[in-house]
VOFIGU-117446 format. One record per residue: z, y, x of N, C-alpha, C in turn; residue in three letters. Coordinates in steps of 0.001 Angstrom, whole numbers, padded with zeros to 6 digits, always signed. Layout:
N
ZYXZYXZYXALA;...
This chain:
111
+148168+110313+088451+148023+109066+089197+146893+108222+088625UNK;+146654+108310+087485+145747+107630+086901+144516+107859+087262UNK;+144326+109185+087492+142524+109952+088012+142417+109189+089432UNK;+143317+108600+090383+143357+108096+091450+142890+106777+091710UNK;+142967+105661+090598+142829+104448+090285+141368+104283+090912UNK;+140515+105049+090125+138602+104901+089911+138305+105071+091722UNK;+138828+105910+092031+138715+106792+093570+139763+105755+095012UNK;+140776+105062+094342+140715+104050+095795+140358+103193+095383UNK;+139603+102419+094358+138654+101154+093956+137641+101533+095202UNK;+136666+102592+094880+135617+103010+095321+135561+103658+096642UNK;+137101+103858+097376+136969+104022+098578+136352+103169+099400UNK;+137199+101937+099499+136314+101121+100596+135328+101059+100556UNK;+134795+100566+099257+133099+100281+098943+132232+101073+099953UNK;+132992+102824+099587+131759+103446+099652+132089+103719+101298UNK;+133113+103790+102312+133323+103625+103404+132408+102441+104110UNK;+132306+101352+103252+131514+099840+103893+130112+100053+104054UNK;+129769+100504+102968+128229+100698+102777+127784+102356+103703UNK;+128557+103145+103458+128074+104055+104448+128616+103571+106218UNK;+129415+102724+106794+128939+102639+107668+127711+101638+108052UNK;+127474+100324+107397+126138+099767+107609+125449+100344+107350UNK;+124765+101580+106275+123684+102765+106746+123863+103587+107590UNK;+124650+103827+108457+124955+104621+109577+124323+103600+110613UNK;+124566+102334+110723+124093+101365+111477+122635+101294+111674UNK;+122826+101387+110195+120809+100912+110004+120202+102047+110741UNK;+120508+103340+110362+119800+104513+110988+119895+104489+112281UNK;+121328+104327+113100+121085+104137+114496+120594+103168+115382UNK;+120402+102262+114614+119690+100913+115178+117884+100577+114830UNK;+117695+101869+113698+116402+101357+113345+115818+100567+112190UNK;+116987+100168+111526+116958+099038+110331+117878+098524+110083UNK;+117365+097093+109320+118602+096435+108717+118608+095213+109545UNK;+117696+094962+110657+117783+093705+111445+118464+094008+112727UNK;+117925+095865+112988+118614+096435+114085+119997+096498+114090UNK;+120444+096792+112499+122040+097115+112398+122939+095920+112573UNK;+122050+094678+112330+122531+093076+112190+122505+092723+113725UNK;+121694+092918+114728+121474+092561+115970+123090+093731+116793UNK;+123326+095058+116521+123907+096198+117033+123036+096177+118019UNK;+121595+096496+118125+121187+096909+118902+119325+097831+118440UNK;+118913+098166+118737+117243+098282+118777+116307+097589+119063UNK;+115589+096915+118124+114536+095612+118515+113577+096711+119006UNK;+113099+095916+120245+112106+096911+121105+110527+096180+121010UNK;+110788+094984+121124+109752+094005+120792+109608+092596+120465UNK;+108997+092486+119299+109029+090649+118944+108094+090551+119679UNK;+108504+088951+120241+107941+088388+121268+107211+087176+120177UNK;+107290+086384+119094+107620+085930+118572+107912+084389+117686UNK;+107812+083896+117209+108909+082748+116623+107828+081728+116446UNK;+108816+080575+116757+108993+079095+116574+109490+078614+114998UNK;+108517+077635+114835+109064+076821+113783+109887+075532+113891UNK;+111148+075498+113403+111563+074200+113497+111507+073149+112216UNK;+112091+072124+112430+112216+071063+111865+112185+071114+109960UNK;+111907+070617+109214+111771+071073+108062+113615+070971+107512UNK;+114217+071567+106980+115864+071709+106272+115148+071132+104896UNK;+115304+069520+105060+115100+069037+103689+114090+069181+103174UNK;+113685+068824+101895+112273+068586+101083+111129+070081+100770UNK;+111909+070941+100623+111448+072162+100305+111981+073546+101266UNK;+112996+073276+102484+113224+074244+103041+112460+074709+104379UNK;+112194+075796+105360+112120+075837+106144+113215+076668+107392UNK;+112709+076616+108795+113714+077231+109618+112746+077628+110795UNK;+113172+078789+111158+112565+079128+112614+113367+079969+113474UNK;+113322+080359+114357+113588+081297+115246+112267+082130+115577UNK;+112841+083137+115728+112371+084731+116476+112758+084751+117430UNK;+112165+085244+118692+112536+086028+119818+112326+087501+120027UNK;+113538+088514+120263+113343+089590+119901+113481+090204+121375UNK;+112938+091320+122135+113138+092023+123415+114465+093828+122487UNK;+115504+093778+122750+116946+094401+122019+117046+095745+123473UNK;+117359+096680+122668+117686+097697+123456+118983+098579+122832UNK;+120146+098473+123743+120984+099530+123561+121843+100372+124887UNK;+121660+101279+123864+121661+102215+124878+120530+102596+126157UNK;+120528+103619+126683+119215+103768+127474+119116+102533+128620UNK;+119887+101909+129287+119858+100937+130489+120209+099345+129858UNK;+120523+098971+129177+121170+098100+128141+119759+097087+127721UNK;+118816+095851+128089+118437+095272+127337+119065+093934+127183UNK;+118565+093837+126245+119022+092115+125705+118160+091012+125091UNK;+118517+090129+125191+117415+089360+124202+117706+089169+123264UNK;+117077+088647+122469+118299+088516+120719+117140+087458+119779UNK;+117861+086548+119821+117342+085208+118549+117734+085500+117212UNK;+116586+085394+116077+116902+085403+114917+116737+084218+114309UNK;+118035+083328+113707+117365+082210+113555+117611+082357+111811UNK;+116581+081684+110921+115901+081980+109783+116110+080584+109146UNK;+116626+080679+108059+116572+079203+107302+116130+079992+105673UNK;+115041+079209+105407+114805+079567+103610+114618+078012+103119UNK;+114945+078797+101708+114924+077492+100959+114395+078046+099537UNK;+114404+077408+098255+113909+077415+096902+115307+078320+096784UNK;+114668+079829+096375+115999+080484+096020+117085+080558+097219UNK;+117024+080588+098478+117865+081068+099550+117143+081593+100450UNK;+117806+082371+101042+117293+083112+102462+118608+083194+103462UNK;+118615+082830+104734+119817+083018+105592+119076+083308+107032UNK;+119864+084411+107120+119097+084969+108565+120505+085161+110109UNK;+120844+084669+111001+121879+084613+111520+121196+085604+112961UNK;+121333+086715+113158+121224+087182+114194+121625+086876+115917UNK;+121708+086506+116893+122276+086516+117964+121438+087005+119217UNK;+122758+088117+119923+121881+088906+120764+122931+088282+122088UNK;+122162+088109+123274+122442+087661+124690+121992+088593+125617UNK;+122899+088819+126962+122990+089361+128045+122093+088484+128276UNK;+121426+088977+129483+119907+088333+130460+120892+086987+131168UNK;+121830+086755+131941+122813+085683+132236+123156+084875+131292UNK;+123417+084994+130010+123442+084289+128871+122261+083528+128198UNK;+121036+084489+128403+119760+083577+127718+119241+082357+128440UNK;+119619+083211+130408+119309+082008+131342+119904+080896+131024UNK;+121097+080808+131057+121873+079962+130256+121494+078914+130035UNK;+120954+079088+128606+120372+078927+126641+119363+078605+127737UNK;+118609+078978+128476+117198+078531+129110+116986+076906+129748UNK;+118202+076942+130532+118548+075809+131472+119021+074624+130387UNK;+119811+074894+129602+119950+073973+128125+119169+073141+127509UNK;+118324+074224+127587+116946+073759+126626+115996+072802+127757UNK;+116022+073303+128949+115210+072381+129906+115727+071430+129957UNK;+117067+070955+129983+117942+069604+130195+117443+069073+129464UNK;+117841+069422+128176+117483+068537+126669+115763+068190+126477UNK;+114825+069223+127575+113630+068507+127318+113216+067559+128206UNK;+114139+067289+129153+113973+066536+130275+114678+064922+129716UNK;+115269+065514+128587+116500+064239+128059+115371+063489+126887UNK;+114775+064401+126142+113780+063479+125449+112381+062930+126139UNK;
């Protein structure tokens, strides 16, 4: 029982990490495996507002493919700082970005 201890510590681990490289390979990467999809093309990114004295933030616009009939759009939005990096993926159905589209026109119509 004891030889067993080392071996279900290291099960999950190694179950976790081999499926996000299973991801990465079928998606193309590590942004593909983060999106679940295939970035087909950056279109690409906006800078926003500064996050405080020393940080920045932007978005990406990405053109996402899964599966052969399947596209999507997919925002990467990016915050760094002194010693941080945070990257939040989000991928949208074409009805969903319209959406996010009409949103954004309100709010520029509002300022």
């Amino acid at each position: 029982m004891k030889e067993l201890g080392p071996a279900l510590f290291y099960l999950p681990l190694l179950i976790v990490v081999g499926y996000f490289v299973y991801r990465a390979l079928k998606f193309g990467g590590l942004k593909g495996a983060m999106f679940g999809a295939r970035i087909e093309k950056s279109l690409g990114e906006v800078d926003a507002e500064r996050q405080g004295p020393v940080g920045t933030a932007a978005v990406k616009v990405h053109v996402l493919r899964r599966g052969m009939n399947e596209k999507l759009v997919g925002l990467e939005f990016v915050a760094k700082s002194f010693g941080g990096y945070q990257m939040t993926p989000v991928a949208m159905q074409e009805s969903q970005a319209r959406q996010l589209l009409a949103l954004l026109q309100e709010a520029l119509n509002e300022t």
